[in-house]
TIRO-779162 format. One record per residue (C-alpha): x, y, z; residue in one letter. Coordinates in steps of 0.25 Angstrom, whole numbers. Layout:
N
PT;u;v;w;res
PT;X;Y;Z;a
...
# end
This chain:
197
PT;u;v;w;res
PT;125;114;-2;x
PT;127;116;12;x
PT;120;104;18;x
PT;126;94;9;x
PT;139;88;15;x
PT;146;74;12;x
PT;139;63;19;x
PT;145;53;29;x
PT;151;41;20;x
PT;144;28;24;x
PT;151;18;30;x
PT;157;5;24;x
PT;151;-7;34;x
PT;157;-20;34;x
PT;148;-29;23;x
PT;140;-36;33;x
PT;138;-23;42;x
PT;135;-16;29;x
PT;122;-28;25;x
PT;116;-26;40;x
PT;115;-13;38;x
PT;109;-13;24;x
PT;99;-24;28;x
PT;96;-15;42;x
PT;93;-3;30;x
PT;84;-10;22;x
PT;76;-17;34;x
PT;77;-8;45;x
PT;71;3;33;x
PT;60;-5;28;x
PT;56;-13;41;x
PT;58;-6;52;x
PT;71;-3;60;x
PT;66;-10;71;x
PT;59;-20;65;x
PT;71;-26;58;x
PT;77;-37;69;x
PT;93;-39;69;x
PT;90;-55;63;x
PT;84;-50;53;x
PT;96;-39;49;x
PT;105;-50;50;x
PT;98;-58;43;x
PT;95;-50;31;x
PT;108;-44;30;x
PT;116;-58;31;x
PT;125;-57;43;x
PT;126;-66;55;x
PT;120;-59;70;x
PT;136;-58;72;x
PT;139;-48;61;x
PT;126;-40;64;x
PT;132;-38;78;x
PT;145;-36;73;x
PT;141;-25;66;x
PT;130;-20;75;x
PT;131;-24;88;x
PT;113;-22;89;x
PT;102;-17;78;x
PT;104;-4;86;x
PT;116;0;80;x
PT;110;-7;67;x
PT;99;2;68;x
PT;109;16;72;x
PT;117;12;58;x
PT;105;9;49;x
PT;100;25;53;x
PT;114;32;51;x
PT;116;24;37;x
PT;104;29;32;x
PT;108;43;37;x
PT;119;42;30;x
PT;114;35;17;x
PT;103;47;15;x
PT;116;58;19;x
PT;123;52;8;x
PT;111;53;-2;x
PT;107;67;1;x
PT;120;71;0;x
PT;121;65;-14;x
PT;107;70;-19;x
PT;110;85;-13;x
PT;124;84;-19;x
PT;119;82;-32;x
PT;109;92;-32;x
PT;111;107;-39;x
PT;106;113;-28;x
PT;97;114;-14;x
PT;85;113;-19;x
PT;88;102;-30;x
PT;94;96;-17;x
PT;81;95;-9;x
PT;74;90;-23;x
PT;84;80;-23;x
PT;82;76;-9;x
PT;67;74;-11;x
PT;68;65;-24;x
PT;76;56;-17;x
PT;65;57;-5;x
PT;55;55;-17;x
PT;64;41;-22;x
PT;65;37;-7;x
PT;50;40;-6;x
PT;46;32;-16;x
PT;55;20;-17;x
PT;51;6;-15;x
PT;52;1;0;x
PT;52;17;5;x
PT;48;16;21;x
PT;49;30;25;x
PT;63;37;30;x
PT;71;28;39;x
PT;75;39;46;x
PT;60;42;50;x
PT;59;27;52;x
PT;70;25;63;x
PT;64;38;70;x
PT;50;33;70;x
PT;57;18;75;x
PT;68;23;85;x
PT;61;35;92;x
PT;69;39;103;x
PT;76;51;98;x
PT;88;45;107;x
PT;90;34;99;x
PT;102;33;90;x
PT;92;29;78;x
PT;84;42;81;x
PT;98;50;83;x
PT;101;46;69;x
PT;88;48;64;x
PT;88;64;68;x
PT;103;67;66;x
PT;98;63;52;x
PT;84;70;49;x
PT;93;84;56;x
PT;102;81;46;x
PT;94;80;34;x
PT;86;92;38;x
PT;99;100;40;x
PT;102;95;27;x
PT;88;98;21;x
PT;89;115;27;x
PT;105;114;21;x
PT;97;113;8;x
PT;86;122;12;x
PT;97;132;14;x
PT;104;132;3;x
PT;91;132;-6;x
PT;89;147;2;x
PT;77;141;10;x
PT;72;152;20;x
PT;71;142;31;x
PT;80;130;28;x
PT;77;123;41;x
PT;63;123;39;x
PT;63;120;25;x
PT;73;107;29;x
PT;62;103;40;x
PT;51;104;28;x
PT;59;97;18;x
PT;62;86;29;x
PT;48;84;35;x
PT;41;84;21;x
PT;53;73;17;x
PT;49;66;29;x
PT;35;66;26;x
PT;38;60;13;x
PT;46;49;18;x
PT;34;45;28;x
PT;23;49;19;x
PT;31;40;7;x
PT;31;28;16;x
PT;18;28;24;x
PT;10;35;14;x
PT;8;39;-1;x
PT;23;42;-6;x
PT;19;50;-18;x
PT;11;58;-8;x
PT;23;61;2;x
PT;35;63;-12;x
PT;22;73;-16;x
PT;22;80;-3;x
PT;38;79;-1;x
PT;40;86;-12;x
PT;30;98;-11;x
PT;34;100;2;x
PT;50;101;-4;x
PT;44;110;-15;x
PT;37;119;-3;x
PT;53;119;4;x
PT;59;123;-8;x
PT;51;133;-13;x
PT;54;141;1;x
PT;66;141;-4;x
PT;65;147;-16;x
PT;56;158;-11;x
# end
């Protein structure tokens, strides 16, 4: 497939660099970016203020890190999951079962993505810079796919696919989740069978 290509390796970090940023993952998803202090990193991840600042300087670029390593974490995935599949359309199917599993899991709080634009929005901000290279990224991803499955109109068909996957992800937190999975996938359905048309 066109769209797929080999994602960016993640980085090795130094240990203690590496537990920051895992602690800032975990707390800055489910908490709240800015509602998680720098104490509270520190103290969580098991560093003294000195390495955090070694390493970081300010939560700032914390925050700037925390966005690009999930970009890259959810490039690698969907470059696994799309890589596996026989073809385009098994592709998107793919791409919506793990939505679905994401969805549905234990501790879901919406997209992080969606989260750190609805915290940071200034669309000058570094975080907000991250947030949209990411979302054109994965809808140019999203109408590579649409192509290759002979979609008439791959760039609408990705901005269907990403706004019902955007629904489910908002609707799967603050709402029903087997509601919003339901509507994701008629929606995905809908895309799809424009294709085959």
């Amino acid at each position: 497939m066109s769209m797929v290509e080999s994602p960016s390796p993640v980085p090795q970090r130094a240990p203690a660099k590496g537990r920051i940023l895992a602690t800032a993952n975990e707390l800055f998803y489910e908490d709240g970016i800015r509602n998680v202090g720098v104490d509270r990193i520190i103290s969580a991840s098991a560093v003294t203020k000195a390495t955090f600042y070694k390493h970081y300087r300010a939560k700032d670029n914390l925050i700037v890190e925390y966005v690009t390593n999930r970009h890259l974490a959810v490039r690698e995935n969907l470059a696994g999951i799309i890589g596996s599949s026989a073809g385009p359309e098994a592709a998107v199917r793919a791409l919506v079962a793990a939505i679905l599993d994401e969805v549905g899991r234990q501790g879901f709080r919406g997209c992080p993505f969606i989260n750190a634009a609805a915290e940071f929005p200034d669309p000058a901000h570094p975080v907000r810079q991250i947030v949209t290279a990411h979302r054109e990224w994965y809808t140019e991803l999203l109408a590579g796919l649409m192509r290759d499955a002979g979609h008439p109109r791959p760039g609408d068909a990705a901005d269907d696919l990403m706004l019902a996957r955007d629904g489910a992800m908002s609707g799967g937190y603050a709402g029903d989740p087997v509601a919003a999975s339901a509507a994701l996938v008629r929606a995905v359905d809908r895309v799809l069978a424009e294709a085959a048309s």
